[in-house]
N, CA, C and O atoms as a GROMACS GRO file, in nm:
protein
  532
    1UNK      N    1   9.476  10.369   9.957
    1UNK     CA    2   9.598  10.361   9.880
    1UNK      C    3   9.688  10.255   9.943
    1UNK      O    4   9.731  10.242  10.057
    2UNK      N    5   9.701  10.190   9.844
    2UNK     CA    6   9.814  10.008   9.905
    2UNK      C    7   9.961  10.080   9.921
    2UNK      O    8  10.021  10.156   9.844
    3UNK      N    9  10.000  10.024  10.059
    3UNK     CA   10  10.129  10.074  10.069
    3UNK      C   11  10.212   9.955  10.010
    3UNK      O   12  10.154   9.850  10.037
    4UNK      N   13  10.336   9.935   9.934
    4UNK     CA   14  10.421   9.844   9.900
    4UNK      C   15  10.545   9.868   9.931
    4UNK      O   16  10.596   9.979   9.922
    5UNK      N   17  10.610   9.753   9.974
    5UNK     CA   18  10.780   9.764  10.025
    5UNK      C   19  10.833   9.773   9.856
    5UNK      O   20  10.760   9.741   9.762
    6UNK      N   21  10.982   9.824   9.838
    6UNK     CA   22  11.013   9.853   9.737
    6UNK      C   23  11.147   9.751   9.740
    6UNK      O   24  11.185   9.735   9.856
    7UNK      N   25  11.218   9.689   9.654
    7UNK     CA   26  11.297   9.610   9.644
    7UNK      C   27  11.402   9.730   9.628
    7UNK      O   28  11.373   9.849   9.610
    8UNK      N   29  11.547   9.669   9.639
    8UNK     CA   30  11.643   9.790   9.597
    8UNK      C   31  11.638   9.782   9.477
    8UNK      O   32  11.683   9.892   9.444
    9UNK      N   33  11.610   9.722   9.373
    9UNK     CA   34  11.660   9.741   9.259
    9UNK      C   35  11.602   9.827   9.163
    9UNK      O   36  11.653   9.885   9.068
   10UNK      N   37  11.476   9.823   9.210
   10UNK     CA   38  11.357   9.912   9.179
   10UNK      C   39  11.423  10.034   9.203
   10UNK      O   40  11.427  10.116   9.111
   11UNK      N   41  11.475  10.059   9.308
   11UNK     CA   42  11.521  10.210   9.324
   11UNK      C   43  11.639  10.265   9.233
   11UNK      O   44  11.650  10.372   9.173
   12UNK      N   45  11.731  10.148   9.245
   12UNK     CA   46  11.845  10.203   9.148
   12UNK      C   47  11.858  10.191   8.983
   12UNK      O   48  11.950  10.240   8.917
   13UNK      N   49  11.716  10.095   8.919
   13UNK     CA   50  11.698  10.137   8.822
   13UNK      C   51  11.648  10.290   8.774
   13UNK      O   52  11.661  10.360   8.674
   14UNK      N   53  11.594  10.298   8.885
   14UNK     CA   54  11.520  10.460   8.806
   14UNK      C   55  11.656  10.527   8.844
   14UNK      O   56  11.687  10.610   8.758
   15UNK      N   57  11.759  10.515   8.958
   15UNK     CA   58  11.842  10.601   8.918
   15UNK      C   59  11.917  10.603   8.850
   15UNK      O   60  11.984  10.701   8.817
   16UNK      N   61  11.928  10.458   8.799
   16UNK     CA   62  12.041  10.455   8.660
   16UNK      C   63  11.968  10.518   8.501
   16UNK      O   64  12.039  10.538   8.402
   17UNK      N   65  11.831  10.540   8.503
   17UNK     CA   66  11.749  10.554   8.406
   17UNK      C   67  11.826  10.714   8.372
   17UNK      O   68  11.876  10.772   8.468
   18UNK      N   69  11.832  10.789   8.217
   18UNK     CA   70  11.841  10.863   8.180
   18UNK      C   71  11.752  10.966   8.262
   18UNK      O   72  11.677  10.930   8.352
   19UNK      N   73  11.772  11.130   8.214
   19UNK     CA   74  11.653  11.201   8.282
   19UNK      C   75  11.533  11.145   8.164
   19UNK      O   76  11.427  11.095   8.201
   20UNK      N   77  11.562  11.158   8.047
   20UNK     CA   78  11.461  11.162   7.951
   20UNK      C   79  11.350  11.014   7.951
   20UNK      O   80  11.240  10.999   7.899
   21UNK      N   81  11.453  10.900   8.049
   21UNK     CA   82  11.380  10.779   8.052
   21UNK      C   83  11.323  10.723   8.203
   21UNK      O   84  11.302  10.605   8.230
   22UNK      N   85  11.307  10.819   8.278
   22UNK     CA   86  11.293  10.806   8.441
   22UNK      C   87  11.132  10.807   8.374
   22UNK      O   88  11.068  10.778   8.475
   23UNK      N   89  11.054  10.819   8.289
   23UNK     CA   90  10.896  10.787   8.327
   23UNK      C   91  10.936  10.660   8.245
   23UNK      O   92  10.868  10.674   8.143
   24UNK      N   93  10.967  10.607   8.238
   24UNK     CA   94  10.981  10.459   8.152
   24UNK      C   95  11.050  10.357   8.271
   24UNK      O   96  11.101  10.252   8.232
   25UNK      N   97  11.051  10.385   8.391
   25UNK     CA   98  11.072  10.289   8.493
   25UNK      C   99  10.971  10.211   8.543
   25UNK      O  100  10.861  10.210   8.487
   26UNK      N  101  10.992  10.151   8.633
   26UNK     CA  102  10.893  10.104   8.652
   26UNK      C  103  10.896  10.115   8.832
   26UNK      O  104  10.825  10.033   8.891
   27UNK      N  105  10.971  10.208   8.909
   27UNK     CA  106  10.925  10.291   8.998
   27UNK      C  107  10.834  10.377   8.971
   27UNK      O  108  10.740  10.398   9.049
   28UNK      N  109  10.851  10.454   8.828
   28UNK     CA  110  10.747  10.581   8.777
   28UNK      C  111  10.609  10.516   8.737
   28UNK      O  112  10.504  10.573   8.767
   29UNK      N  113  10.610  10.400   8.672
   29UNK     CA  114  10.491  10.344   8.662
   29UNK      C  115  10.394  10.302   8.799
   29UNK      O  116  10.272  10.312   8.811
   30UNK      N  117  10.483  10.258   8.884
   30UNK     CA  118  10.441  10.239   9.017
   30UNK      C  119  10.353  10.341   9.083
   30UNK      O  120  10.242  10.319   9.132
   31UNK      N  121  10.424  10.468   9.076
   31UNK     CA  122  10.359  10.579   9.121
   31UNK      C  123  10.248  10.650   9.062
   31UNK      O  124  10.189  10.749   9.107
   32UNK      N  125  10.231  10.593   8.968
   32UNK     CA  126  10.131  10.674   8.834
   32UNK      C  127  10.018  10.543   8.872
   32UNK      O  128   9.926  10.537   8.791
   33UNK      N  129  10.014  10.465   8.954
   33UNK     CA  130   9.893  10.381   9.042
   33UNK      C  131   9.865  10.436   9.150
   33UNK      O  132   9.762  10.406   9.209
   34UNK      N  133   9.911  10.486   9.175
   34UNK     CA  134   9.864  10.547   9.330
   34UNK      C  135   9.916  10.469   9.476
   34UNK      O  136   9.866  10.487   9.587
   35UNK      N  137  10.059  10.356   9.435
   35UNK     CA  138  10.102  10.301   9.541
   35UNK      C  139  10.138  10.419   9.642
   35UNK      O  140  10.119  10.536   9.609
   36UNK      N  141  10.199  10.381   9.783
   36UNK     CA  142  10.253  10.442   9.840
   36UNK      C  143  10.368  10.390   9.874
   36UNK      O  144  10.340  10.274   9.906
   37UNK      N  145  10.526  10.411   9.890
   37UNK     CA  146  10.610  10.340   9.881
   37UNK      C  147  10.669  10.345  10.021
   37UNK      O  148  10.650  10.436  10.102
   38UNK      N  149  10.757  10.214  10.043
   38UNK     CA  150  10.843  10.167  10.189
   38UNK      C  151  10.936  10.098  10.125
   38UNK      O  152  10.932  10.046  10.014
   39UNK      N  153  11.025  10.104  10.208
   39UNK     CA  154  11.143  10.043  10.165
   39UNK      C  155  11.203   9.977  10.334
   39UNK      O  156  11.190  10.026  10.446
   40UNK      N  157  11.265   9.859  10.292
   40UNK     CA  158  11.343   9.796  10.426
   40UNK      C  159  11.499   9.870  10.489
   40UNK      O  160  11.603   9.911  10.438
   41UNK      N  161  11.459   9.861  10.588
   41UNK     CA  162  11.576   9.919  10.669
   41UNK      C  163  11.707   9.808  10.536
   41UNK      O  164  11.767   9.866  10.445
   42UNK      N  165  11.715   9.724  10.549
   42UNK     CA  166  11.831   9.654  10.444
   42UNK      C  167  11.813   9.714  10.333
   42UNK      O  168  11.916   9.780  10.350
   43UNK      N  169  11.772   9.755  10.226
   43UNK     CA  170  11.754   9.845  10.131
   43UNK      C  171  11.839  10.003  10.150
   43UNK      O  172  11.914  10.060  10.070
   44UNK      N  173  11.799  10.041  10.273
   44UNK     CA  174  11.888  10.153  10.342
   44UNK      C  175  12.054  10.138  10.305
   44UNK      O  176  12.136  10.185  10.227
   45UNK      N  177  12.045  10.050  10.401
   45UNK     CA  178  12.213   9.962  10.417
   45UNK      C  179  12.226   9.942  10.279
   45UNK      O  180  12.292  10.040  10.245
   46UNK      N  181  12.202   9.875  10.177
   46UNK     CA  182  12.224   9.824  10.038
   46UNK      C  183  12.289   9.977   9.978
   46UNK      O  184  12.392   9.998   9.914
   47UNK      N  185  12.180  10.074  10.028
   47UNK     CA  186  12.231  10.146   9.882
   47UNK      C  187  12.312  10.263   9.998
   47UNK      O  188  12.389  10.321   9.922
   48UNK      N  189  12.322  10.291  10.062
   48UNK     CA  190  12.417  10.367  10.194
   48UNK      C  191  12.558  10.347  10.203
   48UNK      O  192  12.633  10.422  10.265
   49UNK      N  193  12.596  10.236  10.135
   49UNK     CA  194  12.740  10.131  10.219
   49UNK      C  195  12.811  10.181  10.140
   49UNK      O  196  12.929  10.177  10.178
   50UNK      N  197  12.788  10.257   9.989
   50UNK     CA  198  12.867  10.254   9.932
   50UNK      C  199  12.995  10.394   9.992
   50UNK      O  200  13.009  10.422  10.111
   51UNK      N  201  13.068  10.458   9.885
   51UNK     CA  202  13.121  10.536   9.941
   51UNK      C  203  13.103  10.667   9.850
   51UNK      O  204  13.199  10.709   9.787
   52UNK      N  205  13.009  10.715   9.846
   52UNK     CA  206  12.972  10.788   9.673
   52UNK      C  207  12.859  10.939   9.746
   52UNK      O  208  12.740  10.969   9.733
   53UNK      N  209  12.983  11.000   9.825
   53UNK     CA  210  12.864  11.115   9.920
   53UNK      C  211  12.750  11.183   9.886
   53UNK      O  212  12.662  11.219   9.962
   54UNK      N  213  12.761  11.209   9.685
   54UNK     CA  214  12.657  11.266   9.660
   54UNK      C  215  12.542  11.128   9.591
   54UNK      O  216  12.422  11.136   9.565
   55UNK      N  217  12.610  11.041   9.581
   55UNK     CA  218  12.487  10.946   9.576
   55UNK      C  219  12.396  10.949   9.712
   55UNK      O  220  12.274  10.964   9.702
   56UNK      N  221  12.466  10.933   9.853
   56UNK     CA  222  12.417  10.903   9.957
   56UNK      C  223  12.369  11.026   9.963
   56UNK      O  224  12.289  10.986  10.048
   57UNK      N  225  12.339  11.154   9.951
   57UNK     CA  226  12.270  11.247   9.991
   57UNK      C  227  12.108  11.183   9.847
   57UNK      O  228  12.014  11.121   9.897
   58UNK      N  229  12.105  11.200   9.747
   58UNK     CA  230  12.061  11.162   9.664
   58UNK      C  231  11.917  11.021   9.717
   58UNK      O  232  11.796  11.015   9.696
   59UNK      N  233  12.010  10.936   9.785
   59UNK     CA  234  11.913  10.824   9.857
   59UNK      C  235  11.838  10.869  10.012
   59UNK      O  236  11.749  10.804  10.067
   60UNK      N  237  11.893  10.981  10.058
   60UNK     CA  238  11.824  11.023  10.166
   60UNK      C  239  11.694  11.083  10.115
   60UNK      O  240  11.581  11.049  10.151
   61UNK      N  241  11.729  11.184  10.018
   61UNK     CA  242  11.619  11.274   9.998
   61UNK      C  243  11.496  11.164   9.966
   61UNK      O  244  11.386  11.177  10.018
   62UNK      N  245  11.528  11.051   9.872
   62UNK     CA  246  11.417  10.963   9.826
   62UNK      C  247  11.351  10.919   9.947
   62UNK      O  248  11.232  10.936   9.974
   63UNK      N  249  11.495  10.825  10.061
   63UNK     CA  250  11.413  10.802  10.185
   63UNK      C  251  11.328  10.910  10.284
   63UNK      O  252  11.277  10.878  10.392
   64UNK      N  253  11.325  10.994  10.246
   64UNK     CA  254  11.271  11.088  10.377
   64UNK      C  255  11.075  11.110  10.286
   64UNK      O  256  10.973  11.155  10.338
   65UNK      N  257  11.094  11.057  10.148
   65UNK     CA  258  10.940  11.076  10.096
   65UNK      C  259  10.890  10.933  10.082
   65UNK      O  260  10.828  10.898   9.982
   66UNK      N  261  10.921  10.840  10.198
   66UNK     CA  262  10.895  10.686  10.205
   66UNK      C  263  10.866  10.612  10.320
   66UNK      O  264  10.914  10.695  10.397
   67UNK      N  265  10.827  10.523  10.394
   67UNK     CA  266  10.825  10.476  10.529
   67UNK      C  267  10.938  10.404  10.523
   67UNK      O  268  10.935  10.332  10.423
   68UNK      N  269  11.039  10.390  10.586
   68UNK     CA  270  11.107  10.292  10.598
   68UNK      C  271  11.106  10.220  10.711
   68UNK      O  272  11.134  10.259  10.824
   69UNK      N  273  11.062  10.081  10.664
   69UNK     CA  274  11.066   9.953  10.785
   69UNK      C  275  11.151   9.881  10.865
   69UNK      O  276  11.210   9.795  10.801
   70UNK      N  277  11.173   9.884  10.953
   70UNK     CA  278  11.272   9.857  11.020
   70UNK      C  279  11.291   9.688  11.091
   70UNK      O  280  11.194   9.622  11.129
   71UNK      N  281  11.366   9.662  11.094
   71UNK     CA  282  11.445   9.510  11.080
   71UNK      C  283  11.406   9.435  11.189
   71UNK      O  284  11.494   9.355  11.224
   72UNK      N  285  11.304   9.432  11.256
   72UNK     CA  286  11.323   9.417  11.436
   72UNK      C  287  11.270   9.252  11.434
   72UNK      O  288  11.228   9.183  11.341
   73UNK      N  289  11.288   9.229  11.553
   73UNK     CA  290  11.282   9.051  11.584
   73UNK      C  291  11.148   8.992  11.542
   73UNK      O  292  11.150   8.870  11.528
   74UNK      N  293  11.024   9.059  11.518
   74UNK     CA  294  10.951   8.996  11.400
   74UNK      C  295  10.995   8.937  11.268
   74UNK      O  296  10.983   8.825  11.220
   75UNK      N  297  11.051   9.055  11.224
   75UNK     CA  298  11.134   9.014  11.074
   75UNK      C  299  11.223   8.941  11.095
   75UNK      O  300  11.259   8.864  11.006
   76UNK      N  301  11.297   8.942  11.242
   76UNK     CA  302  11.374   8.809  11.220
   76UNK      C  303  11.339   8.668  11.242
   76UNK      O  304  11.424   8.580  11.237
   77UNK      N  305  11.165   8.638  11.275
   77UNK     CA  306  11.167   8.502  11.306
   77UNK      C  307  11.143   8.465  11.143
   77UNK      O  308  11.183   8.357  11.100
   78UNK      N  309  11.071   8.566  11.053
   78UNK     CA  310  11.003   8.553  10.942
   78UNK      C  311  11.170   8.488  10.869
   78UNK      O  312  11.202   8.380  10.820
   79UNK      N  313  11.228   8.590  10.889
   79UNK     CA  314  11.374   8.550  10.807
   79UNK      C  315  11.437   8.406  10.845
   79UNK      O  316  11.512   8.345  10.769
   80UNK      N  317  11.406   8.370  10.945
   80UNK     CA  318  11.505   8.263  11.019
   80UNK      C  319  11.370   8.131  10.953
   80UNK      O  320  11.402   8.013  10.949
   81UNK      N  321  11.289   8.157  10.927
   81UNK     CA  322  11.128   8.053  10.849
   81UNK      C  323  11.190   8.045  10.706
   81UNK      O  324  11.215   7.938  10.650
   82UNK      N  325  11.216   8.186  10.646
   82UNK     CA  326  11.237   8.174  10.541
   82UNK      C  327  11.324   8.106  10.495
   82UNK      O  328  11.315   8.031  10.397
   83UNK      N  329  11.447   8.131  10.582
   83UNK     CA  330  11.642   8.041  10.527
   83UNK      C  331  11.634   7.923  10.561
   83UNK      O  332  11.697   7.848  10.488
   84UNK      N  333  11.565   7.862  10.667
   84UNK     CA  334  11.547   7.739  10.660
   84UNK      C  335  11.445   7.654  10.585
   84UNK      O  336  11.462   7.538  10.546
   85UNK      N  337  11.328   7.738  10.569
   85UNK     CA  338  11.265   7.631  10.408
   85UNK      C  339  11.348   7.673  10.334
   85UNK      O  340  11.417   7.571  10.327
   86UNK      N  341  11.406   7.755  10.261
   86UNK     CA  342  11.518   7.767  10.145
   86UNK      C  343  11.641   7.685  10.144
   86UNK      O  344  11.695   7.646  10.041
   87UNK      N  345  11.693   7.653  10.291
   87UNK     CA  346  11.832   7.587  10.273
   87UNK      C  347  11.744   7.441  10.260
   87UNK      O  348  11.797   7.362  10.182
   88UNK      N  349  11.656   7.408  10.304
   88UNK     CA  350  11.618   7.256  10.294
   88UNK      C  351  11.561   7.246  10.174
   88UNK      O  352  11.569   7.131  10.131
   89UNK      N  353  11.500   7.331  10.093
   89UNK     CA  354  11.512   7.327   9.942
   89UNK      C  355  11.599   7.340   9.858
   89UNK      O  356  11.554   7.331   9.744
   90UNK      N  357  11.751   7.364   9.866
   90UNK     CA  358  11.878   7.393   9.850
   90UNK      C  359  11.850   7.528   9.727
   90UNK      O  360  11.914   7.564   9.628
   91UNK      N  361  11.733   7.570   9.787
   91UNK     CA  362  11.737   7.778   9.702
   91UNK      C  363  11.773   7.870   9.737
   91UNK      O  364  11.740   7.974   9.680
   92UNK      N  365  11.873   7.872   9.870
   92UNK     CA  366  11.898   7.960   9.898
   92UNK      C  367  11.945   8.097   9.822
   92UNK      O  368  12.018   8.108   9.723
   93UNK      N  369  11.875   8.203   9.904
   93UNK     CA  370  11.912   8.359   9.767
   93UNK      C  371  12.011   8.442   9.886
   93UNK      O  372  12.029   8.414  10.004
   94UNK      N  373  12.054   8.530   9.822
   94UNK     CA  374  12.132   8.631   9.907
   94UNK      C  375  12.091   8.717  10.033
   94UNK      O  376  11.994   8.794  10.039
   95UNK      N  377  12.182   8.690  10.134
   95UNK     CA  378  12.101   8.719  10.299
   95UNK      C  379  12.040   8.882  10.233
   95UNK      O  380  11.920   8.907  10.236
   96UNK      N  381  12.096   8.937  10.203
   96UNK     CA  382  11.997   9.078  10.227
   96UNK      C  383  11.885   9.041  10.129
   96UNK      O  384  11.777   9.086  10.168
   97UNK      N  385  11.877   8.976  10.022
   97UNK     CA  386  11.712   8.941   9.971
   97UNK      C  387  11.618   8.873  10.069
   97UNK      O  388  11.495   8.889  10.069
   98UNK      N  389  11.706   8.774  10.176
   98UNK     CA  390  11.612   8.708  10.275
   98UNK      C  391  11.574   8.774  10.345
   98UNK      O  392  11.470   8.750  10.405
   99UNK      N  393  11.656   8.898  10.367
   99UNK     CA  394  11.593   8.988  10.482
   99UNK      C  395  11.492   9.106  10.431
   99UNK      O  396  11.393   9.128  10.500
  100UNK      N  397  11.507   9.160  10.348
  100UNK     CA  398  11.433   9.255  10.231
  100UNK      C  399  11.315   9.160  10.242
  100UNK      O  400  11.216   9.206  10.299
  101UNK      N  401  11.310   9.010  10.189
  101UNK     CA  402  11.172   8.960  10.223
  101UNK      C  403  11.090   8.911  10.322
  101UNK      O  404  10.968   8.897  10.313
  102UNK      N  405  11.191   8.875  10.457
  102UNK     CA  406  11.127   8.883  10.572
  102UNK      C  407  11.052   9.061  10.638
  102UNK      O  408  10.964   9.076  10.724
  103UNK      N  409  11.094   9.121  10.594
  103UNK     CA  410  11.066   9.259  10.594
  103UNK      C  411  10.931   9.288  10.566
  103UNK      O  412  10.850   9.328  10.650
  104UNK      N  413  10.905   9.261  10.425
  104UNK     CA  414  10.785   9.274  10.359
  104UNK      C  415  10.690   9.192  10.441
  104UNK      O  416  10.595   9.239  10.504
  105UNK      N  417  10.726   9.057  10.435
  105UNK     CA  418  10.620   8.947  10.486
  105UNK      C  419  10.599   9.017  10.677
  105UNK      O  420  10.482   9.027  10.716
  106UNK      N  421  10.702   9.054  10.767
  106UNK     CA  422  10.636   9.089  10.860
  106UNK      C  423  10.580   9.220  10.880
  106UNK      O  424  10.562   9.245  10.999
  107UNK      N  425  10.541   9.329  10.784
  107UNK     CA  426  10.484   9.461  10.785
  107UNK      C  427  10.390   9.384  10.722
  107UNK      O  428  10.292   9.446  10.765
  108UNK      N  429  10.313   9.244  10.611
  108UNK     CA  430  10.221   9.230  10.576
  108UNK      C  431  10.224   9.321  10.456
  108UNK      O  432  10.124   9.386  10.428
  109UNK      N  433  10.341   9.330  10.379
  109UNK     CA  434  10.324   9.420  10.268
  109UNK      C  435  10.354   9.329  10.136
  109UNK      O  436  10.385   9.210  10.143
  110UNK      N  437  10.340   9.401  10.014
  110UNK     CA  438  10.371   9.302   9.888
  110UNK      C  439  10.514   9.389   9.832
  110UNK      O  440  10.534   9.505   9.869
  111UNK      N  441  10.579   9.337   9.766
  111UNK     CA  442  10.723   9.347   9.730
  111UNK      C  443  10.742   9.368   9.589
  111UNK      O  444  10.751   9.270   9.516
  112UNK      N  445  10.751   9.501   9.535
  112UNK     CA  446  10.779   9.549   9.415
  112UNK      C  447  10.911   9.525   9.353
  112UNK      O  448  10.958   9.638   9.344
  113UNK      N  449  10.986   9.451   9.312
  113UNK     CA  450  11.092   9.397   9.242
  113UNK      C  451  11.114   9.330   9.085
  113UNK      O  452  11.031   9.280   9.008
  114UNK      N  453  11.233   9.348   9.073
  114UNK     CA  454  11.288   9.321   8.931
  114UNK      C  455  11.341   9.184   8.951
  114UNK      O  456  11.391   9.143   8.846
  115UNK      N  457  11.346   9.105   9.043
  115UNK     CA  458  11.413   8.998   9.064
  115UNK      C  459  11.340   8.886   9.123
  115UNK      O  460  11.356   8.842   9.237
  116UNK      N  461  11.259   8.844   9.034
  116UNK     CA  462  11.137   8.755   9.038
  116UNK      C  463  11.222   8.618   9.084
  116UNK      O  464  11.176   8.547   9.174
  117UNK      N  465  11.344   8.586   9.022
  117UNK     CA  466  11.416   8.453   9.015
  117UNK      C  467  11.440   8.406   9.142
  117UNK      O  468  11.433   8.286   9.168
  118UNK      N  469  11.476   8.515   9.247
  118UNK     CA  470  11.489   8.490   9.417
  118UNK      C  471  11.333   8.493   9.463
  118UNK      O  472  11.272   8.390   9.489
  119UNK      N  473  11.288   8.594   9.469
  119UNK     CA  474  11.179   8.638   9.546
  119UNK      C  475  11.067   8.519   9.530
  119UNK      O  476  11.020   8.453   9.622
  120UNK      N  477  11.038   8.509   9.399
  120UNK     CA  478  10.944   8.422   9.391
  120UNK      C  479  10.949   8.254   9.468
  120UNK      O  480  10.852   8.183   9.490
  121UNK      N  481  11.101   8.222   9.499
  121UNK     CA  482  11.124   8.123   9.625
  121UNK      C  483  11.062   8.129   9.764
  121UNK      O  484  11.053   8.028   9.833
  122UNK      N  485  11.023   8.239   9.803
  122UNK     CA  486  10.979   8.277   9.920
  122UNK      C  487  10.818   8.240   9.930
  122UNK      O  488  10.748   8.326   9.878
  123UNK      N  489  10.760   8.150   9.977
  123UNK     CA  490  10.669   8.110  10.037
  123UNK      C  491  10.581   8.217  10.107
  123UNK      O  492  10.616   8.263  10.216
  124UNK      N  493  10.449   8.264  10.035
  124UNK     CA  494  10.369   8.354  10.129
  124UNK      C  495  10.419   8.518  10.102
  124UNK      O  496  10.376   8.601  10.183
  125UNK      N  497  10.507   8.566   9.992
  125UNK     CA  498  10.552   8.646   9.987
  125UNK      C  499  10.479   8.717   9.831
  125UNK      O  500  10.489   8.651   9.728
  126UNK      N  501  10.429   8.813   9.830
  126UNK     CA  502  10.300   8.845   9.718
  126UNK      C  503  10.426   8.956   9.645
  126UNK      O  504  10.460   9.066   9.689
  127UNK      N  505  10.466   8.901   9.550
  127UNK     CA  506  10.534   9.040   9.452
  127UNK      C  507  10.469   9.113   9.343
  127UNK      O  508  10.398   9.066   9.254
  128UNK      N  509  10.498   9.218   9.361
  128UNK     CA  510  10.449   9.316   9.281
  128UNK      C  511  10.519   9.309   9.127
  128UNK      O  512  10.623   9.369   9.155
  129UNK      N  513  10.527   9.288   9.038
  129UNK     CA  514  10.648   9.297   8.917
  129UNK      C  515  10.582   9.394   8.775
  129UNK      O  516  10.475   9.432   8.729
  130UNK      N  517  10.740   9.400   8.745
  130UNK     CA  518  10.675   9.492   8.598
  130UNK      C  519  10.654   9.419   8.477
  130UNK      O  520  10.746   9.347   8.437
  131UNK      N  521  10.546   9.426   8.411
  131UNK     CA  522  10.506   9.311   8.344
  131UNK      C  523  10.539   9.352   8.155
  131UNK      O  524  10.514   9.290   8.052
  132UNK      N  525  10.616   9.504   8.187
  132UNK     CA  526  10.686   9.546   8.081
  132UNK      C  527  10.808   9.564   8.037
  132UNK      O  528  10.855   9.629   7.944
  133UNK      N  529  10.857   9.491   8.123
  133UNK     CA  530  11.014   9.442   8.097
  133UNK      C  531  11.078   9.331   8.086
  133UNK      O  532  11.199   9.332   8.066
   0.00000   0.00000   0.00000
């Protein structure tokens, strides 16, 4: 079973999804393959920061049925590779997407996201996408 890092957005679509439309995500489709899911320590932070206590109980329970990867000086040489081919291509995307994808690229994982327009800038970085939306 392929483990895949999960983008945030992936996560907060299914939570913005109705109850009646949470199998029409494409987290739920994800799981109905038999992925196994991870998410980046920045993903944590992304959806944590806010100030919304029963959201943040809500994102624990998800994180505690997930690996979450953690940020450490591997991911940062990957990140510091990544912003500099991006700034010398003038593509730069938003630091927590650079880091969300240095993440993936140093666990050697592929990256399930809704946001093909950044990600797909990243050099060496294999995304997962929903090909029904």
């Amino acid at each position: 079973m392929e483990i895949i890092c999960l983008d945030t957005n992936v996560l907060i679509a299914h939570k913005r999804a109705k109850k009646a439309d949470k199998d029409k995500t494409f987290l739920y489709r994800l799981a109905t393959k038999s992925y196994q899911f991870s998410v980046s320590s920045i993903t944590v932070y992304e959806l944590l920061r806010g100030d919304n206590q029963d959201e943040d109980a809500y994102w624990k329970v998800m994180f505690s049925n997930m690996t979450v990867l953690d940020f450490d000086s591997h991911c940062a040489e990957h990140a510091a590779n990544i912003y500099q081919d991006l700034k010398k291509k003038g593509l730069l995307i938003e630091p927590e997407d650079l880091l969300i994808a240095a993440t993936a690229l140093g666990n050697n994982m592929n990256l399930a996201t809704g946001n093909i327009k950044h990600f797909d800038r990243v050099v060496g970085l294999e995304l997962v996408v929903d090909n029904l939306s």
